[in-house]
Backbone as JSON, one array per atom type, in Angstrom:
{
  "sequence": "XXXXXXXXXXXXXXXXXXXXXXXXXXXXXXXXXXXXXXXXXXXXXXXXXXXXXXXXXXXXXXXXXXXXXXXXXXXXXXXXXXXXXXXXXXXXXXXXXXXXXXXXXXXXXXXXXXXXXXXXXXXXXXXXXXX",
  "N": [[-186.95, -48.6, -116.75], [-188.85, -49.74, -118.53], [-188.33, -49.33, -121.19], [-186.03, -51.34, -121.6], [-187.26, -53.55, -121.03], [-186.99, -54.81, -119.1], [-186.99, -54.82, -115.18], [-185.28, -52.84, -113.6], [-183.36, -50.2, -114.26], [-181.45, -47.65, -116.5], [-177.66, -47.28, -115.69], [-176.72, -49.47, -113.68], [-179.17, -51.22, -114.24], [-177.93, -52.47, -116.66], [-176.54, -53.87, -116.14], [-176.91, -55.47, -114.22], [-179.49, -56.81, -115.44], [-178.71, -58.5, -117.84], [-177.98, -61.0, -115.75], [-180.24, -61.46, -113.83], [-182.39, -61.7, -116.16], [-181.42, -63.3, -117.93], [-178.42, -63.73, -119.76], [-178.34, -64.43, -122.38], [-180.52, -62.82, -123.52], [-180.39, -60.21, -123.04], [-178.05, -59.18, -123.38], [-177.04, -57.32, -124.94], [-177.81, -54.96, -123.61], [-175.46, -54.57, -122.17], [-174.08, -53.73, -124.0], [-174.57, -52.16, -124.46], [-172.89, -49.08, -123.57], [-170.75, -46.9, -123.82], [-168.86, -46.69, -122.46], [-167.7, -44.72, -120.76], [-166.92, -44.44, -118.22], [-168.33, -42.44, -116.57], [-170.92, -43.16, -115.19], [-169.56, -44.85, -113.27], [-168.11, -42.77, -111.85], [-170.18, -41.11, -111.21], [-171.87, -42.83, -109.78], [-173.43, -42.71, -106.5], [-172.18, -44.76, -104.56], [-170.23, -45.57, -105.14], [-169.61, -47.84, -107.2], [-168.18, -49.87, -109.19], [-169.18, -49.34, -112.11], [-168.22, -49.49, -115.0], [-166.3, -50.96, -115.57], [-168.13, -53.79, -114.6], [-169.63, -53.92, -116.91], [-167.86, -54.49, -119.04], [-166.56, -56.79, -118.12], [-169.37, -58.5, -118.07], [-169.63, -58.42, -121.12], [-167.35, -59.67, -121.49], [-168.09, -62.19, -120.53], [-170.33, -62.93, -122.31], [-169.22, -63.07, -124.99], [-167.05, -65.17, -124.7], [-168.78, -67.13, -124.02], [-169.88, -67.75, -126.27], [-171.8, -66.25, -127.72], [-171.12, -64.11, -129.56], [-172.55, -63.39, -132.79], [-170.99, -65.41, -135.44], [-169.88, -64.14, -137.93], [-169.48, -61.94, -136.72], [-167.1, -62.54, -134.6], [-165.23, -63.53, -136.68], [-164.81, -61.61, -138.35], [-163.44, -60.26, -136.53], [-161.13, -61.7, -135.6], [-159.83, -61.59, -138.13], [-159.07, -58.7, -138.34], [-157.81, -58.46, -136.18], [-155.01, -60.01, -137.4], [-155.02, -58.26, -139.5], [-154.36, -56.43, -137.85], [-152.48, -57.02, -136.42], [-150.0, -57.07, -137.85], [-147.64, -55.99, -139.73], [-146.98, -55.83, -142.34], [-148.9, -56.94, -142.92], [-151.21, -54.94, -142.92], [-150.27, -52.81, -144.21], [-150.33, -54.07, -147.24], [-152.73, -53.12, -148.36], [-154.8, -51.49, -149.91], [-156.33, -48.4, -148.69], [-159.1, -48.19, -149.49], [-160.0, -50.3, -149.82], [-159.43, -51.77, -147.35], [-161.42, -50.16, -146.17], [-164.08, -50.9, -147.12], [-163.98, -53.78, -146.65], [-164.11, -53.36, -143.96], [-166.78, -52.55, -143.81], [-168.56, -54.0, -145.15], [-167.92, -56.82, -143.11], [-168.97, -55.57, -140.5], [-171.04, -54.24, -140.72], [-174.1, -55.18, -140.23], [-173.35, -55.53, -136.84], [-172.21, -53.6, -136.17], [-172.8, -51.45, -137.41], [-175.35, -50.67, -137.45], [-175.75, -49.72, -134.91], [-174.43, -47.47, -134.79], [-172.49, -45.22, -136.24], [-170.4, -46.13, -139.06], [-166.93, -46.12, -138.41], [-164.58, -44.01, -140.36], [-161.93, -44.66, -142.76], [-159.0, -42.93, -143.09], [-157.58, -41.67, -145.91], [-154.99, -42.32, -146.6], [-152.7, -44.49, -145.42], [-151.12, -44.65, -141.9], [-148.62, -45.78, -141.95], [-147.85, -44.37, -144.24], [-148.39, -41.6, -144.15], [-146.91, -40.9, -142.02], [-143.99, -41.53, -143.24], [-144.03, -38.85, -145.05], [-143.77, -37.15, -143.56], [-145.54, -36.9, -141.01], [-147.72, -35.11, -141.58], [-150.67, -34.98, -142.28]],
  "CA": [[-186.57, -49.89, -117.23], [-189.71, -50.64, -119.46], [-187.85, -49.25, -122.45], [-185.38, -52.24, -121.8], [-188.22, -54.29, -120.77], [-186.5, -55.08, -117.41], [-187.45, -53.84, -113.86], [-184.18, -52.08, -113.59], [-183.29, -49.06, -115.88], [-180.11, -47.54, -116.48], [-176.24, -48.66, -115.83], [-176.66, -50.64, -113.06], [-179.99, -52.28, -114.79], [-177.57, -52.69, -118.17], [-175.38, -54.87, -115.5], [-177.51, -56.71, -113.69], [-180.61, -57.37, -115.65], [-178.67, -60.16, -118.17], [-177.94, -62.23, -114.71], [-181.48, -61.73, -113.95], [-183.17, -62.21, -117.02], [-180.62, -63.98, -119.19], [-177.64, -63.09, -120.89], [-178.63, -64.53, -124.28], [-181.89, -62.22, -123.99], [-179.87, -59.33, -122.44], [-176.56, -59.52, -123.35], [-177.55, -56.24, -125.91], [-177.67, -53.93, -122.5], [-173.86, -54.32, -121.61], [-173.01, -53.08, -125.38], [-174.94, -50.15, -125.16], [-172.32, -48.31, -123.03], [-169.5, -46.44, -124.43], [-167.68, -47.37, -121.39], [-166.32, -43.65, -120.74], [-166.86, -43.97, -116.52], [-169.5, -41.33, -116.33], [-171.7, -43.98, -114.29], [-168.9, -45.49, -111.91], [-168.08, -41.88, -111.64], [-171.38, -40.48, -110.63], [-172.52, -43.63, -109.06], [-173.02, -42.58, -105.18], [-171.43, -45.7, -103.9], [-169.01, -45.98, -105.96], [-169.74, -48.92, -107.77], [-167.35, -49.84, -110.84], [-170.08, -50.2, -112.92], [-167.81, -50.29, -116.52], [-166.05, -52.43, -114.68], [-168.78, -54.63, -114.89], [-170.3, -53.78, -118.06], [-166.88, -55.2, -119.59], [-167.38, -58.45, -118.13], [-170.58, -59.13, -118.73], [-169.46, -58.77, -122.55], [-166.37, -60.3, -122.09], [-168.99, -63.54, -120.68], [-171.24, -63.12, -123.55], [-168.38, -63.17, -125.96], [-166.62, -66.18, -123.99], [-169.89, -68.45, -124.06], [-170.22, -67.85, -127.35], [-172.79, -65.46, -127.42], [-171.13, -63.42, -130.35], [-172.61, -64.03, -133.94], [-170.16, -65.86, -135.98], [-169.84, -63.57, -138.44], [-168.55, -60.8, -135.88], [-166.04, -63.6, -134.54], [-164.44, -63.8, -137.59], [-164.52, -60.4, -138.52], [-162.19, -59.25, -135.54], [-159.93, -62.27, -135.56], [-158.93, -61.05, -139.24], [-159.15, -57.45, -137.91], [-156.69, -58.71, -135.5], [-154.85, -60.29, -138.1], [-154.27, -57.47, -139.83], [-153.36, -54.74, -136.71], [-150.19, -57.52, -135.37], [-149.1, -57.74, -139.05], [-147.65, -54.64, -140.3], [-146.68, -56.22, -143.93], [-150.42, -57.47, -144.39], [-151.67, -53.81, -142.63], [-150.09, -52.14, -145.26], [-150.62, -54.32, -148.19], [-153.81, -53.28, -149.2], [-155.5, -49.81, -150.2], [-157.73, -47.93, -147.81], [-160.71, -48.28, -150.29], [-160.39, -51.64, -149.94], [-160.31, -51.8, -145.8], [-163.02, -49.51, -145.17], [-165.08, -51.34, -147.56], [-164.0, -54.7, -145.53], [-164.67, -53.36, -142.68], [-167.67, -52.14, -143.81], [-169.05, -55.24, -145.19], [-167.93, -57.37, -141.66], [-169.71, -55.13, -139.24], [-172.71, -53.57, -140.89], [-174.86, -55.89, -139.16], [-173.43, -55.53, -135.61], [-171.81, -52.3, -135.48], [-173.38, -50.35, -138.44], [-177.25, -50.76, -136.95], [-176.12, -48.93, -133.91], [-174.1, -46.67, -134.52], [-171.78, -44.91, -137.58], [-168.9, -46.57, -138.89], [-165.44, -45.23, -138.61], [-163.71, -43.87, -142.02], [-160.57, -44.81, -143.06], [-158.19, -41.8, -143.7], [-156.88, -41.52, -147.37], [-153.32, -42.72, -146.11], [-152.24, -44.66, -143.79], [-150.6, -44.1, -140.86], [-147.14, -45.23, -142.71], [-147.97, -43.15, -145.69], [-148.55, -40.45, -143.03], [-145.43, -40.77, -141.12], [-142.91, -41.07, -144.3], [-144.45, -37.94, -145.53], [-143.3, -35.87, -141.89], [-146.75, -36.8, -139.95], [-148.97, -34.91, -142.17], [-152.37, -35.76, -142.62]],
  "C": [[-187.51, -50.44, -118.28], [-189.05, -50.74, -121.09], [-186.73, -50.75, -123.44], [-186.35, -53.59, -121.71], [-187.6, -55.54, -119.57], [-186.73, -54.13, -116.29], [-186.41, -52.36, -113.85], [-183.38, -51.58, -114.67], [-181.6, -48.41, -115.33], [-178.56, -47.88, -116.24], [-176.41, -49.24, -115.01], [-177.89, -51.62, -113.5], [-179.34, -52.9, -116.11], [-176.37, -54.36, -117.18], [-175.9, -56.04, -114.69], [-178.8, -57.76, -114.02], [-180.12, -58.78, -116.39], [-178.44, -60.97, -117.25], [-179.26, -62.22, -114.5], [-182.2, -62.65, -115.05], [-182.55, -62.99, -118.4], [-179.56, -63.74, -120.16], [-177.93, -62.83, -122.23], [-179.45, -63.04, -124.34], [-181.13, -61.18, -123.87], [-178.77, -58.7, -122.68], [-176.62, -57.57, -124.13], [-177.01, -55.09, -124.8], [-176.08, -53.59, -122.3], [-173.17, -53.6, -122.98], [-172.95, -52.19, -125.46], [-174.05, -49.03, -124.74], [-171.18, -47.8, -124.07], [-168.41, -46.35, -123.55], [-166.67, -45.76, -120.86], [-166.58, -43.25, -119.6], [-167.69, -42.94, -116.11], [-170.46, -42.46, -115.17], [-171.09, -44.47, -113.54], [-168.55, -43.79, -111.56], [-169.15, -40.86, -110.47], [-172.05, -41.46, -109.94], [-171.92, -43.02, -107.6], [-172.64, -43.68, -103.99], [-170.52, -46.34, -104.36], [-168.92, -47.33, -106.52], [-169.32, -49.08, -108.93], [-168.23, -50.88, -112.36], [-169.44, -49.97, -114.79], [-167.12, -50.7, -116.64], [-166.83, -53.71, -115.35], [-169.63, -54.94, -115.95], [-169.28, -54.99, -118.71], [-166.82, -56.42, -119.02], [-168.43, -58.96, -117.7], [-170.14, -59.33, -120.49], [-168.33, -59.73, -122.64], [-167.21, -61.91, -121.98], [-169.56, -63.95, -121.79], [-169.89, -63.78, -124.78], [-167.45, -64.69, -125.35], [-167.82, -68.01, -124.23], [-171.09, -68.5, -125.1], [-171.38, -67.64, -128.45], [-172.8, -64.37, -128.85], [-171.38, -64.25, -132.26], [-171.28, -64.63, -134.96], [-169.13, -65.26, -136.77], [-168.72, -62.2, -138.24], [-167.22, -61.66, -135.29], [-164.85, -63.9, -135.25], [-163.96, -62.6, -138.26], [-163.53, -60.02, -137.51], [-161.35, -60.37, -135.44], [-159.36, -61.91, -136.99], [-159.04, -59.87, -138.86], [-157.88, -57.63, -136.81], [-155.4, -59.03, -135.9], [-153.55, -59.39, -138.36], [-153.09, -56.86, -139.03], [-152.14, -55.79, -136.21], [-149.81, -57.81, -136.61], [-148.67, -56.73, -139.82], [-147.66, -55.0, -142.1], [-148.3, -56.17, -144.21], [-151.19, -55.96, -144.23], [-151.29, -52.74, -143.97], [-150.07, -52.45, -146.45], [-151.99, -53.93, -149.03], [-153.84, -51.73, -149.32], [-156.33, -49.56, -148.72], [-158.9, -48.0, -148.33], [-160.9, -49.72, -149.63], [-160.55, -51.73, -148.1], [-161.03, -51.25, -145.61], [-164.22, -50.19, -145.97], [-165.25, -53.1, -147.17], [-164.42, -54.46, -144.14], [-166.16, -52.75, -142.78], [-168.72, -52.9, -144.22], [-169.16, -56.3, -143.75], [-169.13, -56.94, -140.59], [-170.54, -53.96, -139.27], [-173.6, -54.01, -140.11], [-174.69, -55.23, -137.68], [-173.13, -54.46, -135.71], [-172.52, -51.08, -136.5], [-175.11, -50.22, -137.95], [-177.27, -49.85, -135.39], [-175.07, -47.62, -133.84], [-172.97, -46.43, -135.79], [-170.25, -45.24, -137.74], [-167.65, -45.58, -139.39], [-165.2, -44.99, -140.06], [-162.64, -43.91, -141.54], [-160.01, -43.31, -143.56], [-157.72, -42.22, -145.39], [-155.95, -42.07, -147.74], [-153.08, -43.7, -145.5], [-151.3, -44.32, -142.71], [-149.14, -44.18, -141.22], [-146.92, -44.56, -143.43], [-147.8, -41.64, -144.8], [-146.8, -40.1, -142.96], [-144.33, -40.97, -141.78], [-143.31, -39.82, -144.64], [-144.39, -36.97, -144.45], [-144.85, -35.82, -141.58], [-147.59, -35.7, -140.5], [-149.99, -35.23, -142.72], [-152.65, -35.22, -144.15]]
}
């Protein structure tokens, strides 16, 4: 746990240390997962710990915990994906370099952002589902 600089190390310290020691301070721990059940899995009491990872973030994100910036970034990210007209109005240069502007900060500092395909997925799928 020192690495986190909480008593308690690994997924159940990523779940219980922000009630301990503070969401605000903490909140970081519940992100780090990639949520793919390996720890409720292998936990020997079966404890649905990404389960609980996911709300702890959904709290953080609820009590307004997420920078502004990111906030606004996924409600136009949302935007787009329920709007097929505006989803397909633009280029792919141009979304991956929106989305790459938005969530440099939060998601580009921990980890590598997605690429956009060449196409999109309608371009795709008129063209008989070839990539």
């Amino acid at each position: 746990g020192h690495t986190y600089n909480t008593t308690y190390s690994g997924p159940i310290g990523s779940v219980i240390s922000p009630h301990f020691r503070g969401m605000e301070n903490f909140k970081h721990l519940s992100f780090a997962s990639s949520l793919c059940g390996n720890c409720t899995e292998t936990c020997p009491v079966k404890i649905n710990i990404h389960n609980l990872l996911v709300y702890n973030r959904r709290d953080s994100v609820k009590n307004g915990m997420a920078p502004k910036y990111e906030r606004w970034g996924f409600y136009w990210w949302k935007k787009g994906m329920l709007n097929r007209k505006l989803l397909n109005m633009s280029n792919q240069k141009l979304k991956q370099s929106v989305f790459q502007y938005l969530f440099k900060n939060s998601w580009g500092n921990r980890r590598a952002l997605p690429d956009f395909p060449s196409r999109s997925f309608n371009q795709q799928w008129r063209s008989g589902n070839k990539a």
